[in-house]
Each structure stands twice: as structure tokens, then as C-alpha cells.
C-alpha positions in Angstrom: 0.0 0.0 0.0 1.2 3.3 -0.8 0.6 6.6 1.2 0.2 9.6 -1.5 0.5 13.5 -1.1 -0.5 15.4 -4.4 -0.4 19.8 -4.5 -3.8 20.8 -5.7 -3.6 23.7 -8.4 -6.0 27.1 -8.0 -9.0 26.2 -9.0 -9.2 22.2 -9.4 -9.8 22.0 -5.3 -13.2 20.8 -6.1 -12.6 18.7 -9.3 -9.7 16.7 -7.3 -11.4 16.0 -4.4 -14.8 14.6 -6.6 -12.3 12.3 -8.2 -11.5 11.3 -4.6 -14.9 10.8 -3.6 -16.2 9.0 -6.4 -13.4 6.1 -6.1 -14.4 6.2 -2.4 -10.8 7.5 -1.0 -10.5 8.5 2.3 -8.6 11.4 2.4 -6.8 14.8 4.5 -6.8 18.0 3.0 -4.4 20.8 4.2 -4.7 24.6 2.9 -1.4 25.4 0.9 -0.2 29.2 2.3 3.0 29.7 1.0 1.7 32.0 -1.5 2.6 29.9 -5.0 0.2 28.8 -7.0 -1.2 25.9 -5.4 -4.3 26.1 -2.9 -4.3 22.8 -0.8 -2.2 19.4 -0.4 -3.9 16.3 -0.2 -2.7 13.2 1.4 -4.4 10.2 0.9 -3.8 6.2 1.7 -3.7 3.8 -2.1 -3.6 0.0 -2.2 -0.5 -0.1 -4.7 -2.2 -1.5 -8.0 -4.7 1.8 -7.4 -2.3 5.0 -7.8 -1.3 4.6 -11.2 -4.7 5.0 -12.5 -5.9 7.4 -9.9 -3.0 9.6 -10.5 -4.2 9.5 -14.3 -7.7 10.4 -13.7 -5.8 13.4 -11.0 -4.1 14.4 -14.0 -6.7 14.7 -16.1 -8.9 17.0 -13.9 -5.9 19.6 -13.8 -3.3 17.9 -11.3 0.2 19.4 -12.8 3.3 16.9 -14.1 5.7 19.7 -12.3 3.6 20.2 -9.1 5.2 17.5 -7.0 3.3 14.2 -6.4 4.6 12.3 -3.2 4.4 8.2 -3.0 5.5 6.6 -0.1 4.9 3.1 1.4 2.8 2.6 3.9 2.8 -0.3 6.7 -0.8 -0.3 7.8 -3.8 1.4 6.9 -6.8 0.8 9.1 -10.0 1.8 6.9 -13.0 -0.2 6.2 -13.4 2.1 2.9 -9.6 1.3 2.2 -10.1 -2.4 2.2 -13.1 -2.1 0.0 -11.4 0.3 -2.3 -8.1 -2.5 -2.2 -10.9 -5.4 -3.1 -11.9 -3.2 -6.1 -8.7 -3.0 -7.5 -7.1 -6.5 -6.4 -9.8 -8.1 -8.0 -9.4 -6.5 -11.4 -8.5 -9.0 -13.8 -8.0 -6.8 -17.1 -4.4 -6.2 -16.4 -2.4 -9.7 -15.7 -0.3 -7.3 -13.0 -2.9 -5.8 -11.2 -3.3 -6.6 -8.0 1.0 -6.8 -7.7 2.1 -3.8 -9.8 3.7 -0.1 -8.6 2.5 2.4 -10.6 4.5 3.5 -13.7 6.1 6.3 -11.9 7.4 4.3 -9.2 7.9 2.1 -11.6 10.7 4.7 -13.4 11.8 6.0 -9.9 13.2 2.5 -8.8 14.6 1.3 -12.4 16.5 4.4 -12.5 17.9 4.5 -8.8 18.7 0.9 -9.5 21.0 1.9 -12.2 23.8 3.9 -10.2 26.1 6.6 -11.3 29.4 5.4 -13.4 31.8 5.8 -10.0 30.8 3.2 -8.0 29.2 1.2 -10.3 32.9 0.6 -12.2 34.4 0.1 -9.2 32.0 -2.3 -8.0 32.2 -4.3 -11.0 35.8 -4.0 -11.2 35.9 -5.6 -7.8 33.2 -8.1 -8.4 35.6 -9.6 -11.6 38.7 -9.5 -9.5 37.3 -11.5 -6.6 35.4 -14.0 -9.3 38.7 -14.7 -11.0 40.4 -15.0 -7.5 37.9 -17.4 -7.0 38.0 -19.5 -10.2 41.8 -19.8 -10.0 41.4 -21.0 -6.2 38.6 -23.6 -7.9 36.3 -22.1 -4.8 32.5 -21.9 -5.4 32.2 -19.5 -2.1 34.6 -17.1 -3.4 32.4 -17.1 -6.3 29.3 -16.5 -5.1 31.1 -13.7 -2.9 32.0 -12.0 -6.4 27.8 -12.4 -6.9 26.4 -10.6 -4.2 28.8 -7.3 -5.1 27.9 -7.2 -8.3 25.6 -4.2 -9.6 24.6 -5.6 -12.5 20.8 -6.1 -11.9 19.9 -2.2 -12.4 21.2 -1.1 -15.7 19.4 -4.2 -17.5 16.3 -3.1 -15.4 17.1 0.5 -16.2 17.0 -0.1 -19.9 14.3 -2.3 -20.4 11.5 0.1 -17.8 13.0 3.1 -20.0 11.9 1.2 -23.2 8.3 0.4 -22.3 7.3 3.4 -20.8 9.2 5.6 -24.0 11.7 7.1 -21.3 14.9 7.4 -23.5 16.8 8.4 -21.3 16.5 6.1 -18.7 16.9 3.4 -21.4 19.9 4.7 -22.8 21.4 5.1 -19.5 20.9 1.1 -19.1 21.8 0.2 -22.6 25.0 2.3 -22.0 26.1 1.0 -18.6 25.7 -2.6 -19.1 28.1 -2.4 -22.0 30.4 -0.3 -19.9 30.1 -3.0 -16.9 30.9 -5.7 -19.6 34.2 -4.0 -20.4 35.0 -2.7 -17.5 34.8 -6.2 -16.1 36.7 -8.2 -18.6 39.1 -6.1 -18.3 39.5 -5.7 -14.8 39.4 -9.5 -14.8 42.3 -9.8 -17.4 44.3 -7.2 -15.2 44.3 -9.2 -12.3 44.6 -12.2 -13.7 47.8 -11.1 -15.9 49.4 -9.7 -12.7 48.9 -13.0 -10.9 50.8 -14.8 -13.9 53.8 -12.6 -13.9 54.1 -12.5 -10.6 53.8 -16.2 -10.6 51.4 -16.3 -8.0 49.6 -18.8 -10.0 52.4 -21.1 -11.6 50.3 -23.1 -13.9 50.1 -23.5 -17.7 47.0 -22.5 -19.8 46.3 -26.4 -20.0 46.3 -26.7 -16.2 44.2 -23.3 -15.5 42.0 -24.3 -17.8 41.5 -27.8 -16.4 40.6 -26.1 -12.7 36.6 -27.5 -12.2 35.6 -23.7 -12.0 37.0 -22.3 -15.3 36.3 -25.3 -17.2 32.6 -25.5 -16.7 32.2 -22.4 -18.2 34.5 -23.1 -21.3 31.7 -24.7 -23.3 28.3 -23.8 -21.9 25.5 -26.1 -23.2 22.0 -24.5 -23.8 20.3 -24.8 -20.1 22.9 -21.6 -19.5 20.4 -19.9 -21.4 17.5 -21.0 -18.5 19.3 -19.3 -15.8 19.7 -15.7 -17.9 15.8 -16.2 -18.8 14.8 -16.7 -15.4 16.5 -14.3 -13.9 15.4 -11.8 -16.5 11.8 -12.3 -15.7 12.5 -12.2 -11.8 14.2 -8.8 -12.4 11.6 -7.3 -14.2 8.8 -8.9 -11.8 10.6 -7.7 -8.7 10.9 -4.2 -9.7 7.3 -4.4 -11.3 6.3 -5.3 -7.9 8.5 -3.2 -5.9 9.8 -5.9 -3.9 13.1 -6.0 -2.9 15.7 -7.2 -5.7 18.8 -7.7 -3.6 19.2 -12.1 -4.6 17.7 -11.2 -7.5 20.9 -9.1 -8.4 22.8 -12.2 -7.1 20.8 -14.6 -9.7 21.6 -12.1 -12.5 25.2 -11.8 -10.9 25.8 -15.2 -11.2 24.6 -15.2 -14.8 27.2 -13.0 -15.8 29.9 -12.8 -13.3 31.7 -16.0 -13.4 31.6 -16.1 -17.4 33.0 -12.5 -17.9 36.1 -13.4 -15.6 36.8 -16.7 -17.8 37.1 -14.5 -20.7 39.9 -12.5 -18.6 41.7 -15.7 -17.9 42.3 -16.4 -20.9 43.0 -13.3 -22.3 45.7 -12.9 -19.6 46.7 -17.0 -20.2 47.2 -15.4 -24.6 44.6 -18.0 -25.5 41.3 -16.2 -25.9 40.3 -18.4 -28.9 39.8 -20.6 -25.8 37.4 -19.4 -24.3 35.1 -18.3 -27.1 32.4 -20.2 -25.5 32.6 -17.6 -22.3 32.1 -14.5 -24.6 29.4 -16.4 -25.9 27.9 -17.1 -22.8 28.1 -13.5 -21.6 26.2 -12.4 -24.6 23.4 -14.5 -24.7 22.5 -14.3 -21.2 22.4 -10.3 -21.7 20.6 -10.4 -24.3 18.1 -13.2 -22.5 18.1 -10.8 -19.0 16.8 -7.8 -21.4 14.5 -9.8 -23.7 12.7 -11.3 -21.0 12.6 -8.2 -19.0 10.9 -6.3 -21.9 8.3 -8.5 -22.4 7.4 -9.2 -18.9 7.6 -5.5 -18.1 5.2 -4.8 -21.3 2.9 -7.8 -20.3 2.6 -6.2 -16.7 0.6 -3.2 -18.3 3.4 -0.5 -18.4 2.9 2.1 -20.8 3.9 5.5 -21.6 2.0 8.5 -19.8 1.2 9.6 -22.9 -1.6 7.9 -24.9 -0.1 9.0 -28.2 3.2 7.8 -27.5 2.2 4.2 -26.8 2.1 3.3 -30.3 5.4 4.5 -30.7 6.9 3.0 -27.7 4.9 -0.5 -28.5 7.0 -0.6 -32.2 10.4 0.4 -29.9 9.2 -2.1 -27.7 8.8 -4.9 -30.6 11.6 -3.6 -32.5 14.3 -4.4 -29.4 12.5 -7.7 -29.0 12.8 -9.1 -32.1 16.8 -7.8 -32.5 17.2 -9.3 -29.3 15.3 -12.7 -30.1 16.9 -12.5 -33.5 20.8 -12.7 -32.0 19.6 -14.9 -29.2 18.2 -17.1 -31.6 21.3 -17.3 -33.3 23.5 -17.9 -30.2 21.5 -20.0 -28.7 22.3 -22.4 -31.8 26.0 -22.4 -30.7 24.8 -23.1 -27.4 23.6 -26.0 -28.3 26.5 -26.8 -30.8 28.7 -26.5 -27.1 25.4 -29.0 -25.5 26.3 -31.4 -28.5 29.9 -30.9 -28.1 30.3 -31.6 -24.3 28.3 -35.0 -24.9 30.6 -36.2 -27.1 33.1 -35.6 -25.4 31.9 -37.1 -22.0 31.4 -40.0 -24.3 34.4 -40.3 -25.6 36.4 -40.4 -22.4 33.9 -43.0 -21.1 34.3 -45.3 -24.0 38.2 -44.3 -23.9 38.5 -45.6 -20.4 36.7 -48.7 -20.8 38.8 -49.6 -23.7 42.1 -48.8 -22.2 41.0 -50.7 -19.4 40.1 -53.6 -21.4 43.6 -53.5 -22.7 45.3 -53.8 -19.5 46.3 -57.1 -17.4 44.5 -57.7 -14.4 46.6 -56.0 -12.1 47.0 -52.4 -13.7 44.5 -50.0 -14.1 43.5 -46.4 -15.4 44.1 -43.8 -12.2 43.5 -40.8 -14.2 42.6 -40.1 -17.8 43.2 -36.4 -19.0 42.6 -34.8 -22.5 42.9 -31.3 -24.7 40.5 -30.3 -27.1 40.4 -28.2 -29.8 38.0 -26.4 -32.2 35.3 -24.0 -31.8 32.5 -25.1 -31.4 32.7 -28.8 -31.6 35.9 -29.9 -29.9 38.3 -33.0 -31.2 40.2 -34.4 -29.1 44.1 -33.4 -29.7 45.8 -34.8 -26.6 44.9 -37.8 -24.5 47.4 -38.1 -21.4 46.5 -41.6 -19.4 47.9 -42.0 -16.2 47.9 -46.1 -15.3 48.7 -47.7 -12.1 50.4 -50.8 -12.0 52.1 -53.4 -9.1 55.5 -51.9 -8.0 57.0 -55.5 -7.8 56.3 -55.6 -12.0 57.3 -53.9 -14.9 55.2 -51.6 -16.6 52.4 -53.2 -18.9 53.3 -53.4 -22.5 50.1 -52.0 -23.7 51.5 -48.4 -25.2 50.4 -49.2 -28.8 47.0 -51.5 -28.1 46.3 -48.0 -25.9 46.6 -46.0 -28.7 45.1 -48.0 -31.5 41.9 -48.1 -29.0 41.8 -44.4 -28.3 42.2 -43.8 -32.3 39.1 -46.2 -32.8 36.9 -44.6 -30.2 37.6 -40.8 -30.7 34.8 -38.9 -32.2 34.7 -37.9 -36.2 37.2 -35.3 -36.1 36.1 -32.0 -37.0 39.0 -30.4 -39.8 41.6 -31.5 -41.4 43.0 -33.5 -38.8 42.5 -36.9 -38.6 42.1 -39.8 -36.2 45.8 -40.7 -36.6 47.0 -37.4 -35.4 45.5 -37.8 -32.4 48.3 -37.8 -29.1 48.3 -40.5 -27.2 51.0 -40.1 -24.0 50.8 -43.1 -21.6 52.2 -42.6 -17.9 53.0 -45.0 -15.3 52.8 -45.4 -11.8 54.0 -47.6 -9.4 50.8 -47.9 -6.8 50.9 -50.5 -3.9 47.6 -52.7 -3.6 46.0 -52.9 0.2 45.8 -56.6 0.8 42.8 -57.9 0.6 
């Protein structure tokens, strides 16, 4: 429920306060003496899905765009005509947000306090990609989810997509602007850091090896339910601001959308092997183009239009226009999404079938401790570089197996995608010695 004050013009005293009465509003009138052009303030209690259209029918009786109109939450309003008036408006099914929805100037108010000035929102996502890459080298989901929850990322999609259904250019421009910003700003701040940890050799490892840490390499080749996550945390962007609830883990859901991706693509900018991580920089895009698609049309869907009748049309083709760019390139990407989906099944696949045949090849008494393996290509991957690590009896010699290995690995690898063939696979075999418990 929201608690309005509104400054009555000279002269619309009596047509203001008939609007009030016929929508059965309880409310306070105060004479206005400071000697402007205003006669009387009136304060009266809303149910939230009421002021927007209440403040229309204000406006239309004479109530002025630069007198100022207050709208405040209230905690508790004890009226029997405010619970009938909050039936009334509840209960309207016309508008599929009714009942749930701030008005469309609270509506503006939030989406553009939720996108902050460039200051502190660079060097909050500056941080945010530092600690993400601190904690994707460290392979530590908490460190992670720390980079998440500082992450302002959840107000300039918000920002842009509110500006574009209510025909606020502006604010959308503002949004459109800073989330491009925030993506540069953090892939560069990621590939900063994570440069200076390499020369300083914080981090001795190869690109192989940091690439091989579980956190980085989930995010290498993202399969299509990536896209679920940007979709849903779109739509509980856009229905938390249209709702005016609070949108604090809702910034974390959209954090962790775009985050963790963004500071792969630093990695391996800072490792020299960005062609490596293509499938980040795909990732990144898609699910900011799914957070602003879905917030448009759940935004548009919730009844938001502009103030104006006339510009309605105009803002419904901006509206369509940016959906169906946005579907359009989603559309696209979302097709090497699922070429990464295809791609990460064969290659689970492969090492499956790879292990069972190089176990089949040993003797009894050896077996496969660790089976490791490089791909290449973009976006279906071949594998280039098969390293298996085999255990065997320290009383023995080493099983003889080096060429039945490789001949098996050859006739289980999946159709290789180029000009490279089955043959030029590497195969590097490694023994060790590994004492048995008796049984």
C-alpha cells in the first residue's frame, strides 16, 4: 500500500477532491499558504495497484506533471473504505499485474535508482571480476558466489528495459550504456588481475592446467540450459521491480549469470589464448541479451505504458523492434549453445568409451588412475591430446600395452572436426608404481 501527497492547483480543489470521492478515497486536505500557485495538499492512503490509474484520472482533472506528487509506502492502513477500495482494484482481472504492480512512476523512480552513477558502479564491477577470477583460480565456489552478491549488474538491464516500455529514452539509454560499460569494464579488470597473478607467478600453472581447474572449465563450453538461468533471472528482475519488492538475490541470480563467465574471458585473455574461451564470450552475450528480452516483455505484459496515450504506439514498435533484435541474435547464439550442449556430450562420451577400452587392454593388475585430454575447435571440440595415467604393481614392470592403448583411443575418438585426422591424435601413456592394500 502506498501513502500519497499530491499539491492541488488554483481552481481544481473541487474537481480533485470529486475524483477522490467518487473512487471512495479517504482522504486529509491541508490549505497550501506559501503564496505559489497551489491552494491545498492532499494526502491520501492507495492499495499499490490503485495509484497509477488514480493519478491518471488526477491528472486529467488539472493535477500538474511539475507540481510535486509524493508516493511513499505505507505499513498499515486501518480503513473499512480502504479495504473495499483495495478489493476493487485487487480483484481486477483486465491487467495480468494488477493486484501486484507499482504504478508507472514508481515504476521509473526504482529502475533508475537501481542503475547507479558510473563511479561506484565501475568500481564495484571492477571488484566483483577481481574476486570471481580470485575465485575461479582458487577452484572455490564460495569465493564465487562472494563476487555475486557485489555485483551491480541487476539495475542497468532493469534500467534499460523500464525506459523502453514506458518511452523514457533516457532512462533506457542510460541502461543500454552501462551494461556495455560493466561488460568492459569487467573483462578487463578480470584480465588485469589475472595477468598480474601470472607474472608475478602467483599462479604457476600453464594455460592447460588453468583451464583444467573444475571452475574455469565448466564455463569453457556452456551447453543451452545456460540460457535457463539468464531467462529466469530476467523475468524475476523485471517482476521484482514491477512489484517493488526487494531485488537484492535477485541481483545475485543475475550476478551469477554474468559474473563467473565474464572473468573466464579475462583468464584467458591474460593466459594469450582467448580463442579458448570463445564459449565464455558467448555465454556472456546471450544471457544479456536473454536478461533484457525477458525483462521487456514481462515489463510490457505487466501493463506499463507511456503517460502519454499517443506515445504508446510509438513506444509498442520500440518495444517490438528491441524484441525481435534481441530474439533474432539470441536465436542465433542460442544455436551455438547447443552446438557447445552437442559438443560436451561427445566428449563425455568419448572419455567414457576411452576408459573402458584402455581398461580392457590392460592385465588384471594395472588400471587407469586418471585419464586427462585437450581439445580443440570451436565449437565442436576433437580431441588433440589424451594423457593416461595407469597404475600398475610396483613388484612388476610396466604393462606393455603403449600401442594397443593408442590404437583403441584412435578407434573410439569422435569424427574429427577439420583437417586432422584420427591418426593425429596424441596419445602419452604414464605409469605409476601404486601398492595394492591386501585384501
Amino acid at each position: 500500500m502506498r501513502l500519497v501527497q499530491v499539491m492541488v492547483p488554483t481552481g481544481k480543489r473541487e474537481a480533485v477532491l470529486g475524483v477522490l470521492d467518487e473512487e471512495d478515497v479517504d482522504y486529509a486536505l491541508s490549505d497550501e499558504t506559501s503564496g505559489r500557485d497551489y491552494t491545498a495538499v492532499v494526502t491520501f492512503p492507495l492499495p499499490t495497484s490503485a495509484v497509477e490509474p488514480i493519478l491518471d484520472r488526477l491528472r486529467e482533472v488539472g493535477i500538474e506533471r511539475n507540481a510535486y506528487t509524493v508516493v511513499i509506502q505505507a505499513e498499515t492502513v486501518v480503513s473499512e473504505r480502504f479495504e473495499a477500495l483495495e478489493g476493487r482494484y485487487d480483484s481486477d482481472d483486465e491487467d495480468p499485474g494488477n493486484g501486484t504492480r507499482i504504478a508507472r512512476e514508481e515504476l521509473v523512480a526504482r529502475a533508475s535508482e537501481m542503475a547507479p552513477t558510473v563511479r561506484p558502479y565501475v568500481l564495484m564491477t571492477a571488484l566483483s571480476a577481481i574476486v570471481a577470477t580470485a575465485g575461479l583460480l582458487l577452484d572455490s565456489p564460495a569465493v564465487v558466489v562472494g563476487s555475486m552478491v557485489i555485483a551491480p549488474l541487476i539495475g542497468p538491464a532493469m534500467a534499460a528495459s523500464a525506459g523502453t516500455v514506458v518511452d523514457d529514452a533516457d532512462l533506457a539509454l542510460r541502461g543500454i550504456k552501462l551494461q556495455a560499460l560493466g561488460g568492459v569494464v569487467a573483462i578487463g579488470a578480470a584480465a588485469a588481475f589475472a595477468l598480474l597473478i601470472r607474472t608475478t607467478n602467483v599462479v604457476p600453472l600453464s594455460a592447460a592446467e588453468v583451464f583444467a581447474i573444475g571452475e574455469v572449465r565448466e564455463r569453457l563450453a556452456p551447453g543451452v540450459l545456460s540460457l535457463v538461468i539468464a531467462l529466469g533471472a530476467g523475468a524475476a528482475g523485471a517482476v521484482s521491480l514491477a512489484s517493488g519488492v526487494s531485488s537484492a538475490l535477485v541481483g545475485v541470480m543475475i550476478a551469477a549469470a554474468l559474473v563467473p563467465p565474464t572473468a573466464v574471458v579475462g583468464i584467458g585473455i591474460a593466459w594469450g589464448e582467448p580463442a579458448t574461451v570463445l564459449g565464455s564470450g558467448v555465454l556472456v552475450l546471450v544471457n544479456v541479451l536473454a536478461i533484457n528480452l525477458v525483462a521487456l516483455v514481462v515489463l510490457w505484459r505487466y501493463g506499463y505504458r507511456p503517460r502519454l496515450w499517443f506515445r504508446e504506439d510509438e513506444a509498442r514498435a520500440t518495444t517490438i523492434k528491441r524484441v525481435a533484435a534481441l530474439a533474432i541474435v539470441l536465436l542465433l547464439l542460442t544455436g551455438l549453445l547447443g552446438a557447445f550442449t552437442y559438443s560436451s556430450y561427445r566428449t563425455a562420451d568419448f572419455e567414457s568409451e576411452a576408459t573402458a577400452a584402455i581398461e580392457a587392454e590392460l592385465p588384471p593388475e594395472s588400471t587407469v588412475i586418471d585419464l586427462s585430454v585437450t581439445y580443440e575447435g570451436f565449437p565442436l571440440q576433437t580431441p588433440r591430446l589424451v594423457v593416461v595415467t595407469v597404475g600398475y604393481p610396483p613388484s612388476s614392470s610396466p604393462p606393455a600395452a603403449g600401442n594397443g592403448i593408442r590404437e583403441r583411443v584412435a578407434a573410439v575418438a569422435p569424427d574429427p572436426i577439420g583437417p586432422v585426422g584420427h591418426e593425429d591424435i596424441r596419445v602419452e601413456i604414464r605409469y605409476v608404481g601404486v601398492d595394492r592394500p591386501p585384501e
